[in-house]
Every structure is written in structure tokens, then in C-alpha cells.
C-alpha positions in Angstrom: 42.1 56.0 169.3 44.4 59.1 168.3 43.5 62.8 168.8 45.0 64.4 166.3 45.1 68.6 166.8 46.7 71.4 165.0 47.5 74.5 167.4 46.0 78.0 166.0 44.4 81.2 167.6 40.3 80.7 166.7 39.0 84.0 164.9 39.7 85.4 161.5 41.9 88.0 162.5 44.9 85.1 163.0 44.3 83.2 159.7 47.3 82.4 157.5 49.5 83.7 160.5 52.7 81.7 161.6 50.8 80.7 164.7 48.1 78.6 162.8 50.1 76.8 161.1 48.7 73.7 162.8 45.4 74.7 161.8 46.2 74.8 158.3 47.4 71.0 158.4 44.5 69.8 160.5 42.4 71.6 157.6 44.6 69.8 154.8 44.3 66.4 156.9 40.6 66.4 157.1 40.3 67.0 153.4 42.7 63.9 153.1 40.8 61.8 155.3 37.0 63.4 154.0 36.9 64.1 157.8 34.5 67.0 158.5 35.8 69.1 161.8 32.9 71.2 162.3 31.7 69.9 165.4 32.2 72.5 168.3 33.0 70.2 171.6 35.3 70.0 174.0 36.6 74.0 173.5 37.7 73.1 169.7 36.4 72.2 166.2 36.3 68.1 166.3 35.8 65.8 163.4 36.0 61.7 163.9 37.3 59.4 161.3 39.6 56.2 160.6 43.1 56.0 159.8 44.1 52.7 158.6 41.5 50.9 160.7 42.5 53.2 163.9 39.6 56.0 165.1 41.0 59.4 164.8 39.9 63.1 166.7 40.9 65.5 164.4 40.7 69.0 166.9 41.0 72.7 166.4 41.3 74.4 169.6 39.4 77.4 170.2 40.9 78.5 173.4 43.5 80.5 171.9 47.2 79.3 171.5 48.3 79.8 175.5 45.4 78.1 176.6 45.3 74.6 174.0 45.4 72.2 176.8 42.2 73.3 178.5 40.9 71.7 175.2 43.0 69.0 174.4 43.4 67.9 178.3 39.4 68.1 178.1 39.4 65.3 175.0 42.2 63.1 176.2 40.0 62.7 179.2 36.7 62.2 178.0 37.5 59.7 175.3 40.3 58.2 178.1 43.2 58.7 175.2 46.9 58.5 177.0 49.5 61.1 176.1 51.3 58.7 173.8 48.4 58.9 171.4 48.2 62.3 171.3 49.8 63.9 168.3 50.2 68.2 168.1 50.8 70.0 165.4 52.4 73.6 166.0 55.0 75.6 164.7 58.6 76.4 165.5 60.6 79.4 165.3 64.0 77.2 165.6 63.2 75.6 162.4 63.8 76.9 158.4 60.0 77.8 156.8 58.5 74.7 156.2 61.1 72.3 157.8 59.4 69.4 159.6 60.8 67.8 163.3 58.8 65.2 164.7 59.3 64.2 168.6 57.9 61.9 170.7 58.1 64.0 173.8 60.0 66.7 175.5 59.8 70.3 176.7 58.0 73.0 175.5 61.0 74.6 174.3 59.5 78.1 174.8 56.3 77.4 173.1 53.3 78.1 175.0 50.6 75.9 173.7 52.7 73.0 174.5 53.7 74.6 177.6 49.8 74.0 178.3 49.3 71.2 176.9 52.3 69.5 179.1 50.3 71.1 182.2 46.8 69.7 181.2 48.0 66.1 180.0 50.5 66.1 183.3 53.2 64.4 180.5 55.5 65.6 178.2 55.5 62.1 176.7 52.9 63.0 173.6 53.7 63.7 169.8 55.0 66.7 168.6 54.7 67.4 164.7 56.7 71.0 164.6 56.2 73.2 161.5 59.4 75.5 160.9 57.9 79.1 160.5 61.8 80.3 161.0 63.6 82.5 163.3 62.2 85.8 164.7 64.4 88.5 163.4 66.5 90.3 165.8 64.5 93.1 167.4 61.1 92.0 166.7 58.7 91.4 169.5 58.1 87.2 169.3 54.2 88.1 169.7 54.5 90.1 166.2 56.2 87.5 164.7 54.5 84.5 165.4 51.0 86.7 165.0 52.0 87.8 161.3 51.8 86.2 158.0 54.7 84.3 155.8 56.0 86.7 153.0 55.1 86.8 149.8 56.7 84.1 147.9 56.8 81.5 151.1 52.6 80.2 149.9 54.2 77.0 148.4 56.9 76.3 150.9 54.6 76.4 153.6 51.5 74.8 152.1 54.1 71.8 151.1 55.2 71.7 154.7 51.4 71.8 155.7 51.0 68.7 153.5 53.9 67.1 154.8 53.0 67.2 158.2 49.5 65.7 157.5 50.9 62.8 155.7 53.4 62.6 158.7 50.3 62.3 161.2 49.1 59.5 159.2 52.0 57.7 158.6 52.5 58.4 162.6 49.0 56.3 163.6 50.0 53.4 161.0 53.4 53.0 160.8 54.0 54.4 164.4 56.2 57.5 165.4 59.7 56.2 164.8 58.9 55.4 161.0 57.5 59.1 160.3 60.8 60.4 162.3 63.2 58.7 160.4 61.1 59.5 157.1 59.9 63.4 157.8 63.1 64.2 160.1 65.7 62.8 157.6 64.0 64.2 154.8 64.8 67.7 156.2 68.4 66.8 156.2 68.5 66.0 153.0 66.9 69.7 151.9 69.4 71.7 153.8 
């Protein structure tokens, strides 16, 4: 069994920012899968499906961004899932607009929700899908950033990278991680 969440701040206020970005490919993913992620449990939106034979959580937290391993640590532990089938979707201010890195573990590198997540799941050894939202510019507060919207223009960029990363989560629970790094990871070295 996978869980399978995209990071986000709950509330309409933060829809279509640069912060929900892992909302916007859970939502993409559960159309994919015909998964409906409506059920409130576990401080998130759930939905449960199949991937390739393999039962999925698909999971919206609702704790707000700081706090998304109050949730996530909360469904690892009630459905007994270890880190290493645990798969996050977030974004990434070190990465181009829609630019894709997948890892397998690591820090937080500066991003709260994982920060969180790391503290909840006592690992860092879980699955990173990181959406590029690209770099803060100079002078900007990083809460304004991450807490406003893409630019006009950037819509199909990001709703391509949205897809990507859903079709990376899959390929992640069939094929394993390696094969969507060496697919998603080399596919954005290709683009730049």
C-alpha cells in the first residue's frame, strides 16, 4: 500500500497558488485513476484506489503546509505504511516552472511541509515528487512568493508539469522509484 499526497494550504484563498501545486496533481491523479478524494479523515481529503494491482491513499492535507505531517504521520500509522511507500508531492523554488526532480529521500532543503513530514515519519527516507515553481525574486518575502499565483502565460507549463508528476507517481508504484527518476529527472535535462 502507497499513500500518495500532494502538499497545499486547505481553503480557497490559496488555490492555484505556487504552494498547492501538489494539490493540483493529486486532483489530476484522482481523475486519472477515477479515484474520488472526498473523504475527510486523518486531517486531509482521502480517496482509495488501485494502481497496477497495488492499493493507493490518495491525501490532501488540511493542516496547512507547516503542519502536513500531523496528517500524513497520522495515515502512515494507521494503515502501518513505512516511509519508503510514501510518495509527496510539493513544490520547489530551486527548480524552473514546471521542472520535475524526483528523490528517494533527503533533507527538507528549506521546505517546511517536508521539514514536518521528516519530523512525523522520524525518516527522511520517503519519496519526493518536486514541482519547480522557480526562484523567488530578489527582495520578495518567500511567504509572498510561494502564497501567490503563476503569471499569466505559465497555465500550460504548469498544468503539464501537474500531469507529469501524476504519471510520475504512477509509474513510481509500478515501475518503482528509480525507473520514474531516470524517466521524469532525465527528461528535464533534455528541456533545458
Amino acid at each position: 500500500m502507497y499513500i500518495i499526497a500532494g502538499l497545499g494550504n486547505p481553503t480557497r484563498e490559496y488555490e492555484k497558488t505556487r504552494h498547492n501545486v501538489g494539490f493540483e496533481a493529486i486532483d489530476i491523479l484522482a481523475d486519472k485513476l477515477n479515484i474520488s478524494v472526498t473523504e475527510k479523515k486523518h486531517r486531509a481529503y482521502c480517496g482509495m484506489g488501485m494502481i497496477d494491482g497495488e492499493k493507493v491513499i490518495l491525501a490532501k492535507p488540511q493542516t496547512f503546509m507547516n503542519l502536513s505531517g500531523e496528517s500524513i504521520g497520522a495515515i502512515a500509522g494507521f494503515y502501518k505504511i513505512e516511509p519508503g511507500h510514501v510518495i509527496i508531492i510539493c513544490d520547489d523554488i530551486n527548480l524552473a516552472e514546471g521542472q520535475l526532480r524526483i528523490r528517494t529521500k533527503g533533507s527538507a532543503g528549506g521546505h517546511n511541509g517536508l521539514k514536518n513530514i521528516i519530523s512525523h515519519l522520524g525518516s527522511q527516507e520517503f519519496n519526493r515528487i518536486r514541482v519547480g515553481v522557480g526562484e523567488k525574486p530578489s527582495g520578495m518575502d518567500l511567504a509572498d512568493y510561494v502564497l501567490g499565483r503563476f503569471p499569466k502565460g505559465q497555465e500550460d507549463l504548469m498544468e503539464q508539469a501537474y500531469k507529469d508528476a501524476a504519471d510520475a507517481a504512477i509509474m513510481m508504484v509500478k515501475e518503482g522509484a528509480d525507473a520514474a527518476m531516470n524517466h521524469f529527472n532525465r527528461k528535464n535535462k533534455e528541456i533545458s
